[in-house]
N, C-alpha and C positions, 0 to 999 in steps of 0.2 A: 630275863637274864639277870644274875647275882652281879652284884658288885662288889669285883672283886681286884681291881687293878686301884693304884694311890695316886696323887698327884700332890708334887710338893713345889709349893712356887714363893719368891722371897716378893714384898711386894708394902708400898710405904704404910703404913699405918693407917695414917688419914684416910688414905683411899678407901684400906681393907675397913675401916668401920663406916665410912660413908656408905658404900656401896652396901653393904651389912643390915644397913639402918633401911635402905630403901627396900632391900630383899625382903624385910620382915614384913613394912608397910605393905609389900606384894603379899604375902602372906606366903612366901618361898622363904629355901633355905641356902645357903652358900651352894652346898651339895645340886640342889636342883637347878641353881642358876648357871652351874658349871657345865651340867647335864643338857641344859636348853639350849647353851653355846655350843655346845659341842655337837647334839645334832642338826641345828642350825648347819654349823659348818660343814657336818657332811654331805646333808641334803642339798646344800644351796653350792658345792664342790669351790669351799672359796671361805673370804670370812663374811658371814651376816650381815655386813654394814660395810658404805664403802668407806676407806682410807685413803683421803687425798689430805694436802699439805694447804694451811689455808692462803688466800692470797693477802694484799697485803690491805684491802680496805675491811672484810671479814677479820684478821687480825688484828688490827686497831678498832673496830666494834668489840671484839670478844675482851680485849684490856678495858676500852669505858666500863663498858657493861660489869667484870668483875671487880673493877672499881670503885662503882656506882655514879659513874658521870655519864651526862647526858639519856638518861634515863626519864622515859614518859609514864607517868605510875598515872594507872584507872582504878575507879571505884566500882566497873564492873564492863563488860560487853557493849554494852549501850552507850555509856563512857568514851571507851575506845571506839566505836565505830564513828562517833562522836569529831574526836581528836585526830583522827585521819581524814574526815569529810566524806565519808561513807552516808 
């Protein structure tokens, strides 16, 4: 099937070359990743991933953690299996 329909979407910067940056490392392209979502969503009649609202102990880990506090850094597998008592 040609493609032949556009899509025009306004969207922060940041994001668009983050997400940009990762696509390349995939070795995909914007075009393809859109393509992936999109029959993602058809096939799975819904979106690909769920979307819930986080609560409020996941929310305060997700602020440490982009903050860099409280954060347990390993030097490999072993390490961490190590630091938990595994």
């Amino acid at each position: 099937m040609s493609k032949t329909a556009t899509i025009r979407a306004r969207i922060e910067p940041d994001l668009k070359n983050n997400a940009e940056h990762l696509f390349h490392k995939l070795g995909i392209s914007a075009t393809q990743a859109i393509t992936m979502f999109y029959r993602q969503a058809t096939l799975r009649k819904g979106l690909p991933f769920d979307v819930v609202i986080p609560n409020e102990t996941t929310r305060k880990t997700f602020e440490s953690a982009d903050s860099g506090r409280d954060l347990i850094v390993c030097k490999d597998a072993d390490d961490m299996f190590k630091k938990l008592g595994i």
